[in-house]
N, C-alpha and C positions, 0 to 999 in steps of 0.2 A: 538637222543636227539633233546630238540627242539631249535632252535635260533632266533635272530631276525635280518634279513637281510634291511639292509639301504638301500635305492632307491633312495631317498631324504626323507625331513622333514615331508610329508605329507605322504610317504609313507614305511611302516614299517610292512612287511612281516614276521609272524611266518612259519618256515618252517622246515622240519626234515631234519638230517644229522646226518650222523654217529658218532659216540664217536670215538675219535679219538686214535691213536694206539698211545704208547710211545715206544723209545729205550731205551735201559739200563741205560743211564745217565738221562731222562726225569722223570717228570712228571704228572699224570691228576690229574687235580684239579678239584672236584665239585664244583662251585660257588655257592656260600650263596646268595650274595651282589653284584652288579657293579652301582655304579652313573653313571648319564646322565654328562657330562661335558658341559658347553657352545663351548669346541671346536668341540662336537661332533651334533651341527647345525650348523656349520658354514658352511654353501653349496659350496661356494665359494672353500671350501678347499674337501669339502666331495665327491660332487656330482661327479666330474671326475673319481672317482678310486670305483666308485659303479656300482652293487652290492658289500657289502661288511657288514660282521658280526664289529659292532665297541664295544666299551666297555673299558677302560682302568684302571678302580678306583674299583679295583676288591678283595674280598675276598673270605675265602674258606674253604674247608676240603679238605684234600689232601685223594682220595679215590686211588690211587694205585702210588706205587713209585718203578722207574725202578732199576735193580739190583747192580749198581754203585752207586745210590745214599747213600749216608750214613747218611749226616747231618737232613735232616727230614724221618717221617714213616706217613703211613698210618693212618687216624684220629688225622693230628697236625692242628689246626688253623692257617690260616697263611692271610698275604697280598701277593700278588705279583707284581712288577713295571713291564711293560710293556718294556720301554726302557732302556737298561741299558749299561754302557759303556765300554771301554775295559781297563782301567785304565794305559794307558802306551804310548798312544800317546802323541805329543805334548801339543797337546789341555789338555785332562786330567791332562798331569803334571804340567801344569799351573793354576790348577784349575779349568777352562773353559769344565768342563764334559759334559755340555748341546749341545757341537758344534762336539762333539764326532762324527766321522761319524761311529759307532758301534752303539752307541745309537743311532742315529736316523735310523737305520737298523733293529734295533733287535726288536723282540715282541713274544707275545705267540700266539695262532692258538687254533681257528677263529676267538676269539674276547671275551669281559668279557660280552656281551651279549648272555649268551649260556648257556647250561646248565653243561658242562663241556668246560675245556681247556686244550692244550697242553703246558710245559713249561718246553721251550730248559734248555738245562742244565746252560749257559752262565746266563741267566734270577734266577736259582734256586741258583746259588751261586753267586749273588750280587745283587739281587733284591729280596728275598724273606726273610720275617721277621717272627715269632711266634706271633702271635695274644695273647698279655696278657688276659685271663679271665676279664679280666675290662673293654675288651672293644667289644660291637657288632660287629659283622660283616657289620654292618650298618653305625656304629663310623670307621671302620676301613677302609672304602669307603676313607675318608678323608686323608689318609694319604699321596696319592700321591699330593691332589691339595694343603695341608698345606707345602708340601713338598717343590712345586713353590712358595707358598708364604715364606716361609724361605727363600729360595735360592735370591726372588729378595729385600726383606727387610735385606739381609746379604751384597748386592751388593749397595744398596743406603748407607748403613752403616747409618739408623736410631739410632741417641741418645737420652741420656736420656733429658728430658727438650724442647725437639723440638715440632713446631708442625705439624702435620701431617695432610695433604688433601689426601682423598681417592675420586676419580670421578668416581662414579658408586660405587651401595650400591646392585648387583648380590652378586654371592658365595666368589669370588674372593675378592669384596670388601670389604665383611665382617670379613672373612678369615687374611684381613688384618689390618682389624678393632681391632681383638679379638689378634692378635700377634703383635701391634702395643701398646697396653695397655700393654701386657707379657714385652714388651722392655721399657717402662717406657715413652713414649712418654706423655709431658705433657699435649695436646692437641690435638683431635682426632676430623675431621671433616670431612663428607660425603658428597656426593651430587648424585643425582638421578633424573629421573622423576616420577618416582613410588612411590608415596606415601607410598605404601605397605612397599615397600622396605625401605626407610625412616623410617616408622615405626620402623620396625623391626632394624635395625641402631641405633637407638634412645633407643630402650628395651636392646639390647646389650651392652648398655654403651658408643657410641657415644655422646663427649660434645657438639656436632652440627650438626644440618641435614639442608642441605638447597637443594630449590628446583635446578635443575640446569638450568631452565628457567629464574630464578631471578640473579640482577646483582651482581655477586659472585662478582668480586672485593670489591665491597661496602661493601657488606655485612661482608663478612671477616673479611675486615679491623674494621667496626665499632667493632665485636665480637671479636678481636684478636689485640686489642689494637696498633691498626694501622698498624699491619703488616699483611703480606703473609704470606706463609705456605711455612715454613723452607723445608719440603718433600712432592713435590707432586705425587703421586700415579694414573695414569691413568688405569683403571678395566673395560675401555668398548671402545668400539672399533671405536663408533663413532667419525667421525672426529672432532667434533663439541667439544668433550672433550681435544681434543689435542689441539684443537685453546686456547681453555677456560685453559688448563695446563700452556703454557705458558706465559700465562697472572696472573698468580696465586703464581706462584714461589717468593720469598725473596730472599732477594742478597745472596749470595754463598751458594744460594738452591739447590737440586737434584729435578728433576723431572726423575720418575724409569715411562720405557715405557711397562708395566705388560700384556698390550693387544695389538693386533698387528690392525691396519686398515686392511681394503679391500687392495688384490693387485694392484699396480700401484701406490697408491695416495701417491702425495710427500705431505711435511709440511715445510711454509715456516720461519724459525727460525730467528731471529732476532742477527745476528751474533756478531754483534757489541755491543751491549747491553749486551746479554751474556758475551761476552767479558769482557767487563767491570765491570760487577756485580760477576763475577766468579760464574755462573751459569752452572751445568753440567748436562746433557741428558744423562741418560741411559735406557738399555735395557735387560730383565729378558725373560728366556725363559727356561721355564722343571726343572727338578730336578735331583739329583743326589742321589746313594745312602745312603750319606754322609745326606742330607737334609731329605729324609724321615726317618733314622733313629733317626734324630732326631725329628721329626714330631709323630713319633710313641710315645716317650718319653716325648713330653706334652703333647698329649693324654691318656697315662697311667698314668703321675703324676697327672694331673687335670688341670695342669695349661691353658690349652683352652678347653673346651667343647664345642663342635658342635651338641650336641641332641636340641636346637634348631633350629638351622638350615634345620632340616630334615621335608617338609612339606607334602613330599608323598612321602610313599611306595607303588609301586605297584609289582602284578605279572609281571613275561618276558613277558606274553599273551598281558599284556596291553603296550607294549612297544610305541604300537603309540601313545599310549594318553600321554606318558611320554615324548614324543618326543615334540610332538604339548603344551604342558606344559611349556618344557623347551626355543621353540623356540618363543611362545610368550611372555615369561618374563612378567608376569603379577600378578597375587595372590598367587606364588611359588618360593622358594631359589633353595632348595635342593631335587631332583627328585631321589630315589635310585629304582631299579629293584632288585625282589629280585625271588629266585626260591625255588620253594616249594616242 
């Protein structure tokens, strides 16, 4: 089979490997479908543990299922979550699944960049869902990264009537654009340097797009009748939007930290202030399978669609040009790989 092995950004080797053997409790998946994620250019995080097959927003046909399996067969549509957790640690029984060290252990083999995969049995019974008919294996890509956006607009505890700043108008920030509208948010506002991306923010149903060069405080305020933004939403990694977050916030605001910086770089928070305004910091990271099935479930009601968001398909052959696509962030949201 063929895959596409990571080097780094520039470099995205199609290369053959064998179809990989299941046990009894396994299964091989044909993959339809895998999205590019923005974690999966982040070098910083990639380049050290490469070569490596990446891929994690994966759908499929399930083409042979090992002899313990029971709950799927041979030709079911399905998604499959990559990380999934052991639901019985401490962490999990607090709800905190994402810090899971099971989850962050587990995956399937070699990667959703491939044309087949391996998927441990731990992954097939709490990570694998039935692909309703309504939805492509394309649409179905989505479901683990609406998954993190549920999981960190559940953890800001977004209300109705608030209003909401998203920093960075990428997947993510869109993503939480269109579930930020679902939660009744009265006031929905972006910011970017991408026009492109603006744009498309603005056709989404965004009540405001501002550049993020321009002086957000001001601007806010004159457009939001002199307040800040009850929830702010950071969706890009630069530091430059964490500075600009908490300068952005309303008294007894949330600012949810959705994207992580580069390692090392601390951020200097205004403690006393905070203090005072009862302003709270937090931090959203992965999903659980608690959040993609529900991710799965406004995707099959209607209540979010993401077919626009989808601005290339290509073949796994063109993996590098989906790469160099997604890692310039430039006239592109949503990059899927698909195999034919």
């Amino acid at each position: 089979m063929q895959v596409a092995v990571y080097y780094n950004n520039r470099d995205i080797r199609i290369q053959e490997q064998p179809i990989p053997e299941i046990a009894d409790d396994e299964i091989l998946l044909q993959v339809k479908a895998s999205g590019i994620c923005g974690s999966d250019v982040l070098e910083w995080y990639r380049v050290k543990k490469a070569p490596l097959v990446l891929g994690h927003e994966v759908t499929g046909v399930i083409a042979k299922c090992g002899s313990k399996v029971k709950k799927f067969k041979a030709g079911d549509r399905v998604f499959v979550a990559h990380h999934v957790p052991c639901n019985g640690c401490r962490y999990c029984l607090a709800g905190n699944h994402t810090v899971c060290q099971t989850l962050q252990s587990t995956n399937f083999y070699p990667g959703g960049f491939s044309e087949y995969i391996r998927v441990p049995a731990i992954n097939i019974e709490r990570g694998m869902f039935m692909l309703p008919e309504n939805i492509s294996f394309e649409e179905g890509t989505f479901i683990e990264p609406l998954g993190c956006v549920l999981r960190g607009q559940r953890i800001s505890d977004i209300k109705e009537g608030q209003t909401v700043l998203i920093l960075g108008a990428g997947i993510s920030g869109l993503l939480h654009l269109l579930l930020a509208r679902v939660n009744k948010a009265a006031r929905i506002v972006l910011t970017d340097i991408n026009e492109y991306r603006l744009k498309i923010a603005k056709e989404l149903g965004a009540d405001l797009v501002i550049n993020a060069k321009d002086d957000l405080v001001s601007v806010l305020r004159k457009e939001n009748v002199g307040r800040l933004a009850d929830q702010v939403i950071i969706c890009t990694g630069a530091l430059s939007a964490f500075h600009q977050g908490l300068a952005l916030v309303e008294r007894a605001g949330t600012i949810m930290c959705f994207a992580a910086t580069d390692p090392g770089v601390t951020l200097p928070v205004p403690v006393n202030e905070f203090w005072r305004q009862s302003i709270k910091i937090m931090h959203s990271y992965g999903a659980s399978p608690l959040d993609e099935t529900q991710a799965l479930e406004l995707l099959e009601t209607g209540k979010i669609s993401v077919k626009k968001l989808i601005t290339h398909r290509l073949n796994l052959k063109d993996a590098g040009l989906g790469f160099k696509l997604v890692a310039e962030a430039k006239d592109c949201i949503k990059v899927i790989l698909e195999t034919k």
